[in-house]
C-alpha positions in Angstrom: 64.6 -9.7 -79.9 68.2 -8.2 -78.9 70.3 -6.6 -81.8 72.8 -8.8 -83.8 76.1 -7.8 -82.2 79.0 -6.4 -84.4 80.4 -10.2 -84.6 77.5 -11.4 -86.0 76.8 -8.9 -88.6 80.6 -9.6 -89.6 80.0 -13.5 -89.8 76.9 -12.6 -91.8 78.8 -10.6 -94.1 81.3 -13.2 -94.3 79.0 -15.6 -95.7 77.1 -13.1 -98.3 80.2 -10.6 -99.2 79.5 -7.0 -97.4 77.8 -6.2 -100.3 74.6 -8.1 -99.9 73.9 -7.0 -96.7 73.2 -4.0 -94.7 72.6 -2.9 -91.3 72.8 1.0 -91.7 70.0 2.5 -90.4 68.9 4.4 -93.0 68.5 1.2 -95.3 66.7 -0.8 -93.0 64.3 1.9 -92.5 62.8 1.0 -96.1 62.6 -2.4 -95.3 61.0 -1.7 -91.6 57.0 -1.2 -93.1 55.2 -2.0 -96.4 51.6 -1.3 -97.7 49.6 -3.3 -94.8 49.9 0.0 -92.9 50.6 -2.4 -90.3 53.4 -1.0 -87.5 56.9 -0.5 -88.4 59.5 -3.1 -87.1 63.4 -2.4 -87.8 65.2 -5.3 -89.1 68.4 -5.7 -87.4 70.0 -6.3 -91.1 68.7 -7.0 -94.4 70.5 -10.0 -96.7 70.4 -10.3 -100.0 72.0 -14.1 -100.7 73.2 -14.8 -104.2 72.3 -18.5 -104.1 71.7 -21.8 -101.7 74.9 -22.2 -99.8 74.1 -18.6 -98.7 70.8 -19.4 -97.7 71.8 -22.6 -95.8 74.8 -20.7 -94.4 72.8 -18.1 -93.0 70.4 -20.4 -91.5 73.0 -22.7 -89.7 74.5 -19.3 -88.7 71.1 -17.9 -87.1 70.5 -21.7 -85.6 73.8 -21.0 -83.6 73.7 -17.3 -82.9 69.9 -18.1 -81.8 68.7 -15.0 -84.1 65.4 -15.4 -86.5 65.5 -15.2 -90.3 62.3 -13.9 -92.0 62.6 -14.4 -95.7 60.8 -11.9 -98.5 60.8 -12.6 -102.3 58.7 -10.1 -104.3 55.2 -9.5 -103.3 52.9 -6.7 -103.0 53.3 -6.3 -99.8 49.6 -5.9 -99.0 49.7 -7.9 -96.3 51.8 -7.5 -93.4 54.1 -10.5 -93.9 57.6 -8.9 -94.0 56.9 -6.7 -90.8 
């Protein structure tokens, strides 16, 4: 998967507001493993959506920028699913 270009992280943060989303390195490495022990994988960005036109926003955004969306609620993250 190629990394979201600058114009894409803009119209991303567009939708949410840039502050519900990051793409600093440093944040994303928290979100790049959980308790599976399973192997790291970066995130190009991490959303946070504050309701459904967000979410349906994003999607239609990903559908056209041809980028994948991998949504996380809370969990324990025992198993590997948000890596």
């Amino acid at each position: 998967m190629a990394n979201l270009s600058e114009k894409t992280l803009d119209k991303i943060a567009g939708i949410t507001g840039e502050n519900h989303m990051t793409a600093d390195r440093e944040e994303l490495l928290c979100y790049s493993y959980d308790a599976a022990g399973k192997s790291a994988c970066l995130p190009d960005a991490v959303v946070f959506p504050a309701d459904t036109d967000q979410v349906s926003r994003l999607m239609k955004l990903a559908g056209t920028e041809g980028f994948s969306v991998i949504p996380r609620g809370s969990g324990s993250g025992m198993t590997g699913g948000s890596v």
